[in-house]
C-alpha positions in Angstrom: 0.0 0.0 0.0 1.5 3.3 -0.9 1.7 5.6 1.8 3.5 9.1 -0.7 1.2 11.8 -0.2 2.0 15.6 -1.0 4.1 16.0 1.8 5.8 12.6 2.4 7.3 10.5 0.3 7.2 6.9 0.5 11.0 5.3 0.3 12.5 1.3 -0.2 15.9 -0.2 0.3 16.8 0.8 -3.2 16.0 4.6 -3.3 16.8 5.1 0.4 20.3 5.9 0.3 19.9 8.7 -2.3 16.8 10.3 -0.6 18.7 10.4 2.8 22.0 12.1 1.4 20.4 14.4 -1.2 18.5 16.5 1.3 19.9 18.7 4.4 17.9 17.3 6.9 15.7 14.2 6.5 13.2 12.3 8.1 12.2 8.9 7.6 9.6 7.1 9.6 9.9 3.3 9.4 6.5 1.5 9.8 4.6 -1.2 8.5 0.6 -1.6 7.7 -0.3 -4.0 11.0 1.4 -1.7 13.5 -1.3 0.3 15.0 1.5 2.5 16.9 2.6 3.7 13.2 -0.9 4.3 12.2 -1.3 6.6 15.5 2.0 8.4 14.9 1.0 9.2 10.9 -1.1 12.4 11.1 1.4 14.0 13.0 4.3 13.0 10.5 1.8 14.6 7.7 1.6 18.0 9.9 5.0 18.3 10.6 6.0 17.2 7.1 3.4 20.2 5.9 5.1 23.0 8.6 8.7 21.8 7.8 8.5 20.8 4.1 11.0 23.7 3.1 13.7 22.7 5.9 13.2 18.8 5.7 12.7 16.1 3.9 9.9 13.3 4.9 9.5 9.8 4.1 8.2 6.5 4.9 10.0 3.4 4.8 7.4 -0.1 5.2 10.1 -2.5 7.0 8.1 -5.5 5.6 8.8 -4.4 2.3 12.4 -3.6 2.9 15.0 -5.7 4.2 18.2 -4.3 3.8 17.3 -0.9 5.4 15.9 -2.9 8.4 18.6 -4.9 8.6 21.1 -2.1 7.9 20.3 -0.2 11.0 18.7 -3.2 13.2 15.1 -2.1 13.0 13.6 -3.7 16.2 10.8 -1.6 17.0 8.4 0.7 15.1 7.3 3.1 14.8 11.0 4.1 14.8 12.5 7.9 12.9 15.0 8.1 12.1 16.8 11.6 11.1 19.6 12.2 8.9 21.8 15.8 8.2 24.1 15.5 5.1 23.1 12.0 4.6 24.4 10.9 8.0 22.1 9.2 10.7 22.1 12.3 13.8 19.1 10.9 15.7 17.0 8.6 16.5 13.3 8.1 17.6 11.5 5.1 18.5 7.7 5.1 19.7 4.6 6.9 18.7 5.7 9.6 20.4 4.1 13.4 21.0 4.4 15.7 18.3 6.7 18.3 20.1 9.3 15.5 20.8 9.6 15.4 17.6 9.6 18.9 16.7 12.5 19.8 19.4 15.0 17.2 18.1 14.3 18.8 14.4 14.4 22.1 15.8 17.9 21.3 17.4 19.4 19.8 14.1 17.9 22.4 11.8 20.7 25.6 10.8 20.4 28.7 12.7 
């Protein structure tokens, strides 16, 4: 099931290493369709997506459908984020957590 709307991009083991190095800042929430955590924690990656879509980059990465990035970085939770500057991991996030959680550890990797 694709999950790309306007403001979030859905991503898979082959694309993902591009999309994480050719933005600034990205975000990339790992998920899966039976994990009612994920489905909880969606709206608000859609409305931070929509406030932050000209300082980061959002997208969705099903770990059923992709092995390699869930191997890669040992994927034993989800919902997990995972956020990258210059295509390097700087933090991550695992739980459906609150919105502003989210929004200070964005807020503290974002430039001045």
């Amino acid at each position: 099931m694709a999950e790309t709307t306007q403001f979030v991009k859905e991503v898979n083991d082959a694309g993902f290493d591009e999309a994480v190095k050719s933005n600034r800042v990205a975000l990339v929430d790992c998920w899966a369709p039976w994990c009612g955590p994920c489905r909880i924690l969606a709206p608000t990656i859609e409305a931070l997506a929509k406030d932050y879509g000209d300082k980061v980059k959002f997208f969705k990465l099903n770990t059923d459908e992709n092995p390699r990035v869930t191997t890669q970085f040992r994927i034993r939770s989800i919902p997990t984020l995972f956020i990258f500057v210059d295509g390097k991991l700087a933090d991550t996030i695992i739980g459906a957590v609150p919105r502003q959680y989210i929004e200070g550890k964005l807020k503290a990797l974002l430039p001045q």
